[in-house]
N, C-alpha and C positions, 0 to 999 in steps of 0.2 A: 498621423494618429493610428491609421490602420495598420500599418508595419509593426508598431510598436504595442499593438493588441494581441496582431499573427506570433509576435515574440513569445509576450509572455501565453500564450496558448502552446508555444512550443516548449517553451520552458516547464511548465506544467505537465504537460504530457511527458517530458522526459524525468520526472520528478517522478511521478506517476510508475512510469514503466519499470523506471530503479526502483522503485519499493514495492513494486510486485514480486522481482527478483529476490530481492533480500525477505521477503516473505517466504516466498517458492522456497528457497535455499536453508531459510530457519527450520521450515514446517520437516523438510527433509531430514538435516540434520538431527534433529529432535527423533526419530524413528531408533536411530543405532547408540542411541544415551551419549550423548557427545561429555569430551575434557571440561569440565567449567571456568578450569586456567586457562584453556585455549586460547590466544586473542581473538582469533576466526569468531569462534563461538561467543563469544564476550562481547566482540562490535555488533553480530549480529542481532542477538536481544539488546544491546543498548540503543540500538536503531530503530527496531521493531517493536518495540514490550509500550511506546508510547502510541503508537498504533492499536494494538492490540489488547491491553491494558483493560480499557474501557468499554470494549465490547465482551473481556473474558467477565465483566464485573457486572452486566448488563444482561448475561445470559449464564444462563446453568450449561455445566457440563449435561452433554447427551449419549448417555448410558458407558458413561466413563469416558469420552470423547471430547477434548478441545477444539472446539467447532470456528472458533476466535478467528483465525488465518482466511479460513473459508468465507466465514461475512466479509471480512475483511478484502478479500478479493473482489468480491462481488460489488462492493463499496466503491472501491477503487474504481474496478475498471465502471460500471454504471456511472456512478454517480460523480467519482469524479473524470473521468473519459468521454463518456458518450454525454452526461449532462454538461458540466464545467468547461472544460476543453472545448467542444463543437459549441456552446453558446457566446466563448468567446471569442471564435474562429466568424461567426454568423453574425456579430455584433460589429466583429470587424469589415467584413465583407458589404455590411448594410452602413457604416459609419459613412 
C-alpha cells in the first residue's frame, strides 16, 4: 500500500509541476498579444483558463493587473505541493 501512496504522490507532483509550466508559459505569452488561431496558444488557455477561471472571478483585477496565474501559483506549489504531495508522501511512510 505504501508504494502505491509514494505513486500517486509522484503522480501528483508531476501533475503539479506541468501546470506550473503551462501557467509560466501562458502568463508569458500573454505579454506580446499572442495569434488566437495559434494552436500553442489555444491548448494553452484550454488547459489553463479551468485553473484560472475561478480565481480570475473571485478576485478583482489589481489596478489593471490579472493577478489569477500568480494565486494560482502560490496555490499550486503550497497547497497543492508542500500540503498534498508531502502528506501523502508522510501517510505513506507512517502506513
Amino acid at each position: 500500500m505504501d508504494n502505491f501512496l509514494f505513486a500517486i504522490a509522484g503522480i501528483l507532483n508531476s501533475i503539479f509541476d506541468i501546470l506550473f509550466w503551462l501557467i509560466l508559459f501562458r502568463s508569458i505569452i500573454s505579454w506580446v498579444n499572442p495569434d488566437p488561431y495559434n494552436q500553442i496558444v489555444q491548448f494553452l488557455i484550454r488547459i489553463t483558463e479551468p485553473v484560472l477561471a475561478p480565481i480570475r472571478n473571485a478576485m478583482p483585477y489589481i489596478g489593471g493587473v490579472d493577478v489569477s496565474p500568480i494565486v494560482a501559483v502560490l496555490a499550486i506549489h503550497y497547497l497543492g505541493k508542500v500540503f498534498l504531495v508531502e502528506s501523502i508522501r508522510d501517510l505513506a511512510l507512517n502506513f
